[in-house]
N, C-alpha and C positions, 0 to 999 in steps of 0.2 A: 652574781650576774656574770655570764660567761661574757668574753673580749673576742670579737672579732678582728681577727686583721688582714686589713686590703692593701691595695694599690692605689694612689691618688690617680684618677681617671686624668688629671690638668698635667700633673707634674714626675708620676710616678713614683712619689717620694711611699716612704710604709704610712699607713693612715689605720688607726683602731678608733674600737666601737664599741661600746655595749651591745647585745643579743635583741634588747626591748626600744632601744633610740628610735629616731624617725629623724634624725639628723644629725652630721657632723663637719669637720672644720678640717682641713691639712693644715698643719702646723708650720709646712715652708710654705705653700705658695699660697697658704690665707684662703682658696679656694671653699666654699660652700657646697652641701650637696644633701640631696632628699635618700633617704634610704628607704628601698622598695623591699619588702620582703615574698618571698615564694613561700606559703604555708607546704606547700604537698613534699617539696624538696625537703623543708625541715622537718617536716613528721619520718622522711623515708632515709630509713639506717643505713640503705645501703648507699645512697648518695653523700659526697662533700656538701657538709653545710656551711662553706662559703660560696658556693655556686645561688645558695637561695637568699643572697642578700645582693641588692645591685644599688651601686652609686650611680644618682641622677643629679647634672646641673641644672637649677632650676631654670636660668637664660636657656639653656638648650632643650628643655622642657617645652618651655612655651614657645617657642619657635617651631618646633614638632608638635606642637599641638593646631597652632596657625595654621602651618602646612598642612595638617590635616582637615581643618573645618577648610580652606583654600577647595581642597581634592573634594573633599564631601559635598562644597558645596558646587563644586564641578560638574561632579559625575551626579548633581540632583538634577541641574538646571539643565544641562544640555539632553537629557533626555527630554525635557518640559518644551524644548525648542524645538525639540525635532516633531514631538507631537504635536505642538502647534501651525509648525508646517507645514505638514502633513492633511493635519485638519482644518486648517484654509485650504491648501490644492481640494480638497473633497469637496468642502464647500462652495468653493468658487465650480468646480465639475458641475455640481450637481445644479445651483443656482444657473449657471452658464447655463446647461439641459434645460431646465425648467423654462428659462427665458428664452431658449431657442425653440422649445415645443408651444409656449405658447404664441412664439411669432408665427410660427409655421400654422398654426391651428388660424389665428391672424388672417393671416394671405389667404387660405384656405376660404375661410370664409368671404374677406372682400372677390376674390375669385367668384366664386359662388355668386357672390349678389352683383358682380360686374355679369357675370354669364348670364343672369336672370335680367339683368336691364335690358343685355342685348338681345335675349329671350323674348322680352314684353315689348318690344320695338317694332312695331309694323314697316311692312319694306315699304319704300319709297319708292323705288324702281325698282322694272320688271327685270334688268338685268344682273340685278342680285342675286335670282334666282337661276339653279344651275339645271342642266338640262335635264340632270335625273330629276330635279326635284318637280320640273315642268312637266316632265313625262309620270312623276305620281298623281299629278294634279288634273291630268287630261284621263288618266285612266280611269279614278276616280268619277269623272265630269260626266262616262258614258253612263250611268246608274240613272244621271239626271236627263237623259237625254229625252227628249218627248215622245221617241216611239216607244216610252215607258208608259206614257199615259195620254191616251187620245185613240181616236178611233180612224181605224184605216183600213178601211173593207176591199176598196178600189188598189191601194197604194201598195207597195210592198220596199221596206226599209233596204237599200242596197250597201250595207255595212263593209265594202272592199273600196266603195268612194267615199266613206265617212274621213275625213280628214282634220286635222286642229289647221284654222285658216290665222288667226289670231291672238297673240297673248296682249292682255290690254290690263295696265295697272293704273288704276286715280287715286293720289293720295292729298291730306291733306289734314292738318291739325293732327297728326300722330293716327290717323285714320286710313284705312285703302280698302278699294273694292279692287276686288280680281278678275276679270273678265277672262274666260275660251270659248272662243268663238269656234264653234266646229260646222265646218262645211259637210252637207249631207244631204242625200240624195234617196230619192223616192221614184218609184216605176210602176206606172198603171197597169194592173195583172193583163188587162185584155189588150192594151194600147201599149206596146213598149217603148214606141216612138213618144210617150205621153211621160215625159221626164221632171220632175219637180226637185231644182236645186235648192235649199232654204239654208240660213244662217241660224242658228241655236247658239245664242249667248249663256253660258253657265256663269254665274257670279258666286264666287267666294267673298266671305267679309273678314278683317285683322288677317291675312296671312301673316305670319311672324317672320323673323329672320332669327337665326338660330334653333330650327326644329330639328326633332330627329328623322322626320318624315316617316313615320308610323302610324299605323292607324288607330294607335294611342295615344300619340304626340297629336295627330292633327282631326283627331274625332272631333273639336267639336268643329272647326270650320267646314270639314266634310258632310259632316252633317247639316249644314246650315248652308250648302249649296242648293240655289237655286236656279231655276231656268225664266231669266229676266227679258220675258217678252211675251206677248198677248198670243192669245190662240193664233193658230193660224189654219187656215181653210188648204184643203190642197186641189180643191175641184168648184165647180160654179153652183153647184146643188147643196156645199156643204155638209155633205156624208162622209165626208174624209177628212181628219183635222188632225195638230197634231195639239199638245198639248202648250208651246211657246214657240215659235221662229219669227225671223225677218227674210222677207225673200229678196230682200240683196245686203250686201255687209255697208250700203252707205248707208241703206236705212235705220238701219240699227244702228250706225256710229251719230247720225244725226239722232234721234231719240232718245239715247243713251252718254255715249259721250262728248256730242256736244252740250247738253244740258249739265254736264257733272265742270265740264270746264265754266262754265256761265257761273257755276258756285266756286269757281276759284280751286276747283281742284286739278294739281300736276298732272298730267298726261306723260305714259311713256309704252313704247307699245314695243313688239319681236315676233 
């Protein structure tokens, strides 16, 4: 069996070996030691084959081994940490997201049905409503107006004294009728002196509060205006009529909205 011989790694004293050992002893300083061998260095001729035999102390062994599972298990875990991090922040982003789309979808909605309440809300007073929306509601009004239907042989409709005399709103239990009152004027063809002022009450029912004023939005109360008052004669033969007036605006507030106030309905008039 060939003799190796080293250096004590403890004490530096000489220290020999057998070729096939897996352990040996220094003789001064009592020291122990694992002996590692390099196969490739001892098969190669041209290398020292004492470079392929190395003394290990075992205490220093497992100390470098420590240190190592210590580093291994270092460099496992704080990758694990950072990924977990990382994937709370995402998670929390995205639940964050989630939870703030659906608040928003949320509001959106209550919006919606707050807009739709005030939508479904009939006005209560006339002065809610703003002048444009007055002036779609009068424009509207002249379709219904009685020189639409009735007959006027004698009479001739003078549409430059046609005027809005009155806006008149009665509300009451989430309910309103809408009164325009339009002042309008008639002129005997052969008699010009022969002048006939009459009052035409137009009634809308639910005007709403929050419309678009379109004749989409308010088709159906436009359509659902009517001309709220009885024939009316414009001569003593009755050959000339129109289809509803009052020939003074007291008479028509006595017939109409005094009877609507006796039911307990608010008055408010412009």
């Amino acid at each position: 069996m060939k003799i190796i011989e080293k250096k004590c790694p403890n004490c530096g004293a000489g220290l020999s070996f057998g070729e096939n050992d897996h352990s040996c002893k220094c003789d001064y300083c009592h020291r122990e030691f694992e002996i590692e061998r390099d196969e490739k260095i001892i098969n190669d001729e041209t290398k020292d084959n004492l470079d392929a035999y190395s003394l290990i102390d075992p205490e220093t062994a497992k100390k470098v081994a420590k240190t190592g599972l210590v580093v291994f298990a270092a460099s496992s875990i704080v990758p694990f940490i950072i990924f977990l991090v990382v994937f709370g922040f995402i998670a929390y982003m995205v639940i964050g997201g989630i939870s703030g789309s659906i608040k928003e979808e949320q509001n959106r909605i209550q919006n919606t049905v707050e807009e739709q309440k005030k939508k479904d809300t009939p006005i209560n007073d006339v002065s809610v409503l703003k002048n444009t929306e007055l002036k779609y509601l009068s424009d509207k009004s002249h379709g219904a107006l009685s020189v639409k239907g009735g007959t006027t042989t004698k009479y001739a409709y003078d549409d430059e004294d046609d005027e809005v005399y009155k806006y008149i709103l009665a509300y009451k239990d989430n309910k309103n009728y809408f009164y325009i009152v339009q002042k309008v004027l008639y002129v005997n063809f052969f008699n010009k002196s022969d002048k006939k002022t009459i009052f035409i009450p137009i009634k809308f029912e639910n005007v709403y509060s929050g419309m678009k004023w379109s004749d989409e939005e308010t088709e159906e109360i436009v359509n659902g205006m009517v001309v709220d008052a009885p024939q009316y004669y414009l001569n003593n033969e009755k050959t000339s009529y129109v289809r509803g007036a009052y020939s003074t605006y007291e008479e028509f507030y006595k017939a109409k909205i005094d009877t609507l106030k006796d039911q307990g309905y608010k008055i408010t008039e412009k």
